[in-house]
N, C-alpha and C positions, 0 to 999 in steps of 0.2 A: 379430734376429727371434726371438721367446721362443717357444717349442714346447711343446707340452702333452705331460706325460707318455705316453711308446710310442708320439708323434708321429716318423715316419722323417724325414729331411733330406731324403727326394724330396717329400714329400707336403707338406713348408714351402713348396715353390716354387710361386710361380703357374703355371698352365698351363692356356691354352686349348683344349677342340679343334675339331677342323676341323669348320665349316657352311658351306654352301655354297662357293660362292670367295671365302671372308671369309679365307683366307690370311695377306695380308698386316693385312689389323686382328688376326689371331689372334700372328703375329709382333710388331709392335710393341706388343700389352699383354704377350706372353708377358717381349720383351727389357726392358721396363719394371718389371714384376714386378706389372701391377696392372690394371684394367680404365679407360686412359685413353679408348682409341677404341672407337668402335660405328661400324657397316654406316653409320648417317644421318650422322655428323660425317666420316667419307672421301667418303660422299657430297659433302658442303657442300664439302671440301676440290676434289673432283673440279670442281664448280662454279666455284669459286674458280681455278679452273687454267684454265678454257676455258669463260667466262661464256659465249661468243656461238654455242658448237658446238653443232649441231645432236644427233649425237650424241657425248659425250662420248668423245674419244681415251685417256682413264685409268683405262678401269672396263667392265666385260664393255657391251654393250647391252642384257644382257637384266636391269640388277640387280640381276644375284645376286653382284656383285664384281669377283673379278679385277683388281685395282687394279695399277697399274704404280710404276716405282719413283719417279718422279715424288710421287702422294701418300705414299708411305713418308717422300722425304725431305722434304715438307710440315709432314706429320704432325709428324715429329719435333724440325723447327725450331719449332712454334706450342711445345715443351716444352722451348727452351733447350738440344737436342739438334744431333748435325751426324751424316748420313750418309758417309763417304766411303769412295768406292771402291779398293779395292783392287788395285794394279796385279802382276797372278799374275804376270807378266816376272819380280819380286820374287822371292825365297827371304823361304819365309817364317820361314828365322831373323831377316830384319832386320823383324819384326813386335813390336815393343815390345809387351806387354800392360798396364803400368800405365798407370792414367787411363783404360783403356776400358769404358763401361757392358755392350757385349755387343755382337756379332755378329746380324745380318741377311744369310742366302742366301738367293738365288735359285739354286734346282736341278729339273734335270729330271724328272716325277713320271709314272709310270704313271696311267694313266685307268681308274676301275675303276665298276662297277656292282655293288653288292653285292660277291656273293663272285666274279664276274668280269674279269677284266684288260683291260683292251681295247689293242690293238696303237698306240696312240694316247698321244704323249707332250704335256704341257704344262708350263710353267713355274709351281714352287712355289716360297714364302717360308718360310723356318724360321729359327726365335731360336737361337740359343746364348749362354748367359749363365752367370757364376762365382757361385758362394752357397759361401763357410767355404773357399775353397780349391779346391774339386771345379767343373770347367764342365760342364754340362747341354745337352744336345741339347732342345730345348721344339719341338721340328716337332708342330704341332699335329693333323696326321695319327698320331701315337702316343698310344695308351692312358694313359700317365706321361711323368711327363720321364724321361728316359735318360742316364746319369751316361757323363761321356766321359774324365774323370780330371783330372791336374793338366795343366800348361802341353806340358810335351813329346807328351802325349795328345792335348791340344787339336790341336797343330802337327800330328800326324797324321792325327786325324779331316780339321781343311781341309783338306791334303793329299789326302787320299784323296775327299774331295765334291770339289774343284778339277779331280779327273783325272777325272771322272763325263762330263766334255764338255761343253757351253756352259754355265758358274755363273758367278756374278758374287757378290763377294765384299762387304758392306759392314760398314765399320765405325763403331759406333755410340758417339760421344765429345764431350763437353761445348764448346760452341760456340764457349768461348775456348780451347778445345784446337787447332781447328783449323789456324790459324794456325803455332802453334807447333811442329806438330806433334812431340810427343811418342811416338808411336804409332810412327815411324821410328827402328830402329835403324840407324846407317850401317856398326855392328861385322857382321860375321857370323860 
């Protein structure tokens, strides 16, 4: 990726942010590094999932999102892509990182109005992805991407969103990966 002079290595990274409960489309273009999905193609996807519902089970009711992990891992198969979940029972020393495009969480998010908090938890999506070495926090509720360091960094950051309480961990790797899985180390 060529950077224009007194361009930062944060500001080279894509990074969406948060509108409405576009969450999970703000994740999968952030973990992609580019603008593949919009609000209408999750929609179609949502369609696609549950032709005959009256109201759709994968996406708020009122269309402003809220997409479940369902079109995540849609989404991500129509790109040659494979979701898989990560089983936290696991230490996550036996998490291979080569061969993975990035990171997809679900974590739990304060409800806010403005400059108010509301006592009111929901479920968010946030990318984490590697650019030159350094992984990135892309949770599209922040200002910038947020530089989280190299791999033992990484291992802590999950670590510490894992023990946040109900997260679900996905990992995001190429379709003939899956199988194979590469992403498991059995050393620890």
């Amino acid at each position: 990726m060529s950077r224009n002079p007194g361009q930062t290595e944060t500001s080279a990274l894509y990074h969406e942010r948060q509108r409405l409960e576009l969450c999970a489309v703000h994740a999968l273009n952030n973990v992609l590094q580019e603008r593949f999905f919009t609000q209408e193609v999750a929609d179609e996807i949502c369609k696609k999932l549950a032709p005959d519902a009256r109201w759709n089970p994968h996406r708020s009711f009122l269309g402003t999102g809220n997409y479940d992990v369902n079109v995540i891992m849609a989404a991500l198969q129509s790109v040659g892509l494979e979701a898989i979940w990560w089983d936290k029972r696991r230490p996550l020393e036996q998490l291979s990182l080569a061969g993975l495009v990035g990171f997809i969480v679900n974590v739990p998010s304060n409800v806010c109005l403005g400059f108010l908090s509301l006592p009111v938890r929901r479920r968010h999506w946030i990318a984490v992805r590697q650019l030159d070495g350094i992984y990135y926090n892309l949770d599209s509720k922040l200002k910038a991407p947020a530089p989280i360091g190299g791999e033992a960094d990484l291992r802590v950051f999950l670590q510490e969103v894992l023990s946040q309480g109900p997260c679900e961990l996905l990992l995001v790797v190429p379709q003939e990966a899956d199988e194979a899985r590469p992403w498991l180390s059995t050393t620890r």
